[in-house]
C-alpha positions in Angstrom: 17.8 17.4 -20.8 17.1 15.5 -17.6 13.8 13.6 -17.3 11.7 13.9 -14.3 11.2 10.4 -12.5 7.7 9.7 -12.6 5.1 10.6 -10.1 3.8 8.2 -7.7 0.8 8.3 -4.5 2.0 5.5 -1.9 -1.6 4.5 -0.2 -1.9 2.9 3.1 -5.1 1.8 4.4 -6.4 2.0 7.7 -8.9 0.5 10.2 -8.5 0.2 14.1 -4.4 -0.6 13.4 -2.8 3.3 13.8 0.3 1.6 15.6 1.2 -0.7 12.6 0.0 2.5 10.0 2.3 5.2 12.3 5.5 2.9 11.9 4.6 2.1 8.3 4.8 5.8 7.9 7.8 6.2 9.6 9.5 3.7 7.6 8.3 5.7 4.4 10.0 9.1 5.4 13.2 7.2 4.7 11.5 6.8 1.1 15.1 7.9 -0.8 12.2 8.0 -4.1 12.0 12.0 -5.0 8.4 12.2 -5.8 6.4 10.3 -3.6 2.9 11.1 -1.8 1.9 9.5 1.1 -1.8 9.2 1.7 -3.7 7.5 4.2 -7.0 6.1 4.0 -9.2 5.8 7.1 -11.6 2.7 6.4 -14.2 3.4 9.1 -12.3 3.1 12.2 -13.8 2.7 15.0 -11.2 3.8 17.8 -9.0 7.1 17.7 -7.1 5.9 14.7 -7.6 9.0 12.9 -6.4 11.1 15.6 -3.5 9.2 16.6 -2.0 9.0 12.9 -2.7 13.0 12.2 -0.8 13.9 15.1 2.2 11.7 14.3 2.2 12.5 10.5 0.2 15.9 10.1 1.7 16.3 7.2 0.5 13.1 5.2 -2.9 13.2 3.8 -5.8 11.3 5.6 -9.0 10.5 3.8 -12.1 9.2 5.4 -14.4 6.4 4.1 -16.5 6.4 6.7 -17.3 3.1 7.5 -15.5 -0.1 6.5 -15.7 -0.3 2.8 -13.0 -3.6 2.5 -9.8 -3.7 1.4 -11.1 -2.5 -2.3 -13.6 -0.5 -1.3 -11.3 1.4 0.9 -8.1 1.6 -1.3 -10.1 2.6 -4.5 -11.1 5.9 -2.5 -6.9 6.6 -2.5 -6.4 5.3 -5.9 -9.1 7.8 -7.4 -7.5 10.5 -5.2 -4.2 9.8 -6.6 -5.6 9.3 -10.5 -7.3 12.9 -10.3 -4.3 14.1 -9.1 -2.0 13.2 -12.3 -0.2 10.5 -10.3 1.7 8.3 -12.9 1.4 5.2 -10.7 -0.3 3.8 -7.8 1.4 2.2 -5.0 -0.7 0.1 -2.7 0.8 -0.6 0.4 -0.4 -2.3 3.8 -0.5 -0.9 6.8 1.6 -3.5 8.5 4.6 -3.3 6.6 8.1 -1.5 6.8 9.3 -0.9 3.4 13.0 -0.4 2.5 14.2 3.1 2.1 14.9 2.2 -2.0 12.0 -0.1 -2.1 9.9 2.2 -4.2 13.0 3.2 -6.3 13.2 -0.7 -7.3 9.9 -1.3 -8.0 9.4 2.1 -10.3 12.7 1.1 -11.9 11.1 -1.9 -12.9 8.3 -1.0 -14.9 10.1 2.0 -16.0 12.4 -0.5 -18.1 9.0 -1.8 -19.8 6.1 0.1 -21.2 4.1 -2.9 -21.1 4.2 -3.4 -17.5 0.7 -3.0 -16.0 1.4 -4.0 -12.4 5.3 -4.6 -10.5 5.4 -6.3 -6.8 7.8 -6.6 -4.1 9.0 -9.1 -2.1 7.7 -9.7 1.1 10.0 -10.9 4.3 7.9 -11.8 7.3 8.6 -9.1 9.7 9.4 -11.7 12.7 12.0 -13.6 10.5 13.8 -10.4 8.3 15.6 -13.3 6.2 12.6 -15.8 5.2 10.6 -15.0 2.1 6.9 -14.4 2.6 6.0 -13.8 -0.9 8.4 -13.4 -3.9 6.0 -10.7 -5.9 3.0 -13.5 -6.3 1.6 -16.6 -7.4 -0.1 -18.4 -9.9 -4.1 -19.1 -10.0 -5.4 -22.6 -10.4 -9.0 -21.1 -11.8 -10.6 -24.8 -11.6 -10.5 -24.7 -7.7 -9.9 -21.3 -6.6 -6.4 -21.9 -5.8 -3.1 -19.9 -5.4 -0.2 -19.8 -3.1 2.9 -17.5 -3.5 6.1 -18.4 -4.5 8.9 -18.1 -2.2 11.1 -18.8 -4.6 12.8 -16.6 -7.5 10.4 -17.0 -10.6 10.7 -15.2 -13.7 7.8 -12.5 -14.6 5.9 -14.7 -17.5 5.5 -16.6 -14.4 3.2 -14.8 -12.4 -0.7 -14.7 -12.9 -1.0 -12.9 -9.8 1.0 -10.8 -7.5 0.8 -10.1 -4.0 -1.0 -6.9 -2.8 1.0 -6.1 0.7 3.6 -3.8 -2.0 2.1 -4.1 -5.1 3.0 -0.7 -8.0 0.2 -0.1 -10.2 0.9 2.0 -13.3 -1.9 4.8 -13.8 -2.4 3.9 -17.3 -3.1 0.1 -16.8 -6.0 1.5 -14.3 -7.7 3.5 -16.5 -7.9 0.9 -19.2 -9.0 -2.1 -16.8 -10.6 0.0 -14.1 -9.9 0.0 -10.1 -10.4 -3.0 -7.7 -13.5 -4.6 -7.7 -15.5 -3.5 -4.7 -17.7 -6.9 -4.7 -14.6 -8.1 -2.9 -14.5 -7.5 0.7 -11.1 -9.0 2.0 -9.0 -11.1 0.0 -8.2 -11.5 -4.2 -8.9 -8.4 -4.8 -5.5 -7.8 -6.1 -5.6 -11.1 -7.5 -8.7 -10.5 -9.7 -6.9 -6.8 -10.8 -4.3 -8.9 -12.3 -6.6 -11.3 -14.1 -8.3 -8.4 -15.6 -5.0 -6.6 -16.3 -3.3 -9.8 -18.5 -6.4 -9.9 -20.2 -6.1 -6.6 -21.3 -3.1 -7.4 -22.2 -0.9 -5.5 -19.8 2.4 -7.2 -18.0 2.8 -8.8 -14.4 6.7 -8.2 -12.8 8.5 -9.0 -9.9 11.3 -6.3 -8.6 13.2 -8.4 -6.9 15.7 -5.7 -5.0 12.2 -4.2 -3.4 12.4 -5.3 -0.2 9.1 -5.0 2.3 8.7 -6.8 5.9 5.5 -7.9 6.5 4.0 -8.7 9.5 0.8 -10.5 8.0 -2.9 -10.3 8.7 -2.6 -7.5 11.7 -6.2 -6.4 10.9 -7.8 -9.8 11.3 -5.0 -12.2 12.9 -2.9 -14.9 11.4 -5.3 -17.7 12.0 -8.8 -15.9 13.0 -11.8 -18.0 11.9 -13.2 -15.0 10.4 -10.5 -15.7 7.6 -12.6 -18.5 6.3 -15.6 -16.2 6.2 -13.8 -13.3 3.4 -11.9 -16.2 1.6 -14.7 -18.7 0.7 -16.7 -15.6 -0.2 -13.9 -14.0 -2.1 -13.1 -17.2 -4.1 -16.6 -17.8 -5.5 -16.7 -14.4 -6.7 -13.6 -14.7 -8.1 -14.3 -18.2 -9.9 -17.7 -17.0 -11.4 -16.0 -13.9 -12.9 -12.8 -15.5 -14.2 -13.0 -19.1 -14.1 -13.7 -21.6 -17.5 -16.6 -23.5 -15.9 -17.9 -21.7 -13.3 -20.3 -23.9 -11.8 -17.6 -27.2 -11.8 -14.7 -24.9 -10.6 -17.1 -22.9 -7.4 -18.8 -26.7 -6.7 -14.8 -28.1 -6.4 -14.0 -25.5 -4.3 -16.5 -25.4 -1.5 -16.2 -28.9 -1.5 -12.2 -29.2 -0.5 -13.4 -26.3 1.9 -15.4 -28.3 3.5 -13.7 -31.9 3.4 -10.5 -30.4 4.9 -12.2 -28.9 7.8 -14.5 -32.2 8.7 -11.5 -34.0 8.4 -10.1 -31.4 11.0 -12.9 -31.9 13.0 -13.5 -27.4 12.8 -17.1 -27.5 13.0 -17.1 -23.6 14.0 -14.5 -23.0 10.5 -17.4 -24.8 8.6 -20.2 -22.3 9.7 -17.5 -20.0 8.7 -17.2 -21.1 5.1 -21.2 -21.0 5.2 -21.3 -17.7 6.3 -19.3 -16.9 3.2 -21.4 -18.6 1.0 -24.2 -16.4 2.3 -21.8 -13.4 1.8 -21.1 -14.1 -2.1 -24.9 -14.7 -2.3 -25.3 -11.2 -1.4 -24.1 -10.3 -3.8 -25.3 -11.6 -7.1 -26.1 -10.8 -9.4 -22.2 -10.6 -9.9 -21.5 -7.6 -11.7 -18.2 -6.1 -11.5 -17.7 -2.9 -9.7 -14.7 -1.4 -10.9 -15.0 2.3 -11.3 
């Protein structure tokens, strides 16, 4: 008797960027994985993004949010399409990335091999430099400061705390048990705080090496736009008052080397940034976790 491979819904997200989301899509169709669905989700767009993408792929599926309802917000409307549906994972992928025709194919093999295995990730080449390493699968999380960087290097899966969300395989069963991303998150950690909650419920973080994704980084917001200070200070309070030990120390260290490294810098205008963050998390308290 021959098995069927598992099912799995590929989401890209969308907002303004239907020239990165068309090639990502293109790139896709060379998927050699047998059962794959493709859907897109339209995060409040405010040009002809919609349009453009339906007549280049009228066959994928295109859901509307509406307005812009953050990287969580946004990709929990695909992953709840694709859990009603009977998907057996969830496949997050970024608009700006071309994945390898047997990307997929490494990344369900993967967690296949383990039934423990909540979450797998690829690994990301910059899309400008095919042959340097962006992100090998994730990082670790320094939860006194609100720090992590991803590795670049080879690290072995009891490594990771936290892996990178550009190509990241989610397995349907690990999501019902720890629940979607949480949409108190805007832009940035999301991912990073699903993993958090997933080790904790005692699911499996994995790298799959021979998945293979170019990246071409930040093409909704820009490699080095100011606004990136706004999303991350905000993002890493949240993150440290859910997760961290000492929550007051660890959020009180981390604003401070925000701001210390930018007056050394002499980035006034980054510094009303990381206020404007501050204001951002204080939105939203209390912090309660929205993860259905």
């Amino acid at each position: 008797m021959i098995l069927e491979p598992p099912s799995v819904t590929c989401i890209v997200l969308n907002w303004n960027g239907w020239a990165d989301t068309i090639e990502c899509l293109k790139a896709l169709e060379r998927c050699v994985y047998p059962r794959l669905n493709v859907v897109v989700v339209d995060n409040g767009s405010t040009n002809d993004s919609v349009l453009r993408i339906k007549a280049a792929h009228p066959g994928v599926a295109l859901l509307e949010a509406g307005r812009n309802l953050g990287f969580a917000g946004g990709n929990n409307i695909g992953i709840r399409y694709a859990l009603e549906r009977g998907a057996d994972f969830v496949w997050l992928l970024n608009n700006d990335t071309e994945a390898a025709a047997d990307a997929l194919s490494a990344l369900v093999g993967k967690a296949t091999g383990d039934r423990e295995i909540g979450a797998v990730a690829s690994v990301c080449y910059y899309a400008d430099s095919p042959s340097t390493v962006q992100a090998w699968a994730g990082a670790r999380v320094n939860l006194w400061i609100g720090y992590a960087r991803n590795s670049v290097v080879p690290r072995p899966d009891a490594w990771f705390q936290s892996l990178y969300g550009a190509s990241i395989l989610l397995r349907s069963e690990a999501l019902r048990e720890a629940g979607l991303l949480d949409e108190g998150f805007f832009h940035y950690l999301e991912e990073t705080e699903l993993c958090l909650r997933l080790v904790e419920k005692g699911w499996r973080l994995a790298a799959a090496p021979e998945s293979k994704i170019l990246h071409k980084v930040a093409g909704s917001t820009g490699r080095e736009s100011p606004v990136l200070d706004r999303y991350f200070t905000a993002s890493g309070l949240r993150i440290l008052r859910l997760h961290s030990p000492a929550p007051g120390l660890a959020m009180f260290l981390f604003l401070a080397a925000r701001f210390a490294r930018r007056l050394a810098r002499l980035q006034f205008s980054r510094c009303g940034q990381v206020w404007a963050g501050i204001a951002d998390y204080r939105m939203t308290l209390p912090v309660v976790q929205r993860i259905r």
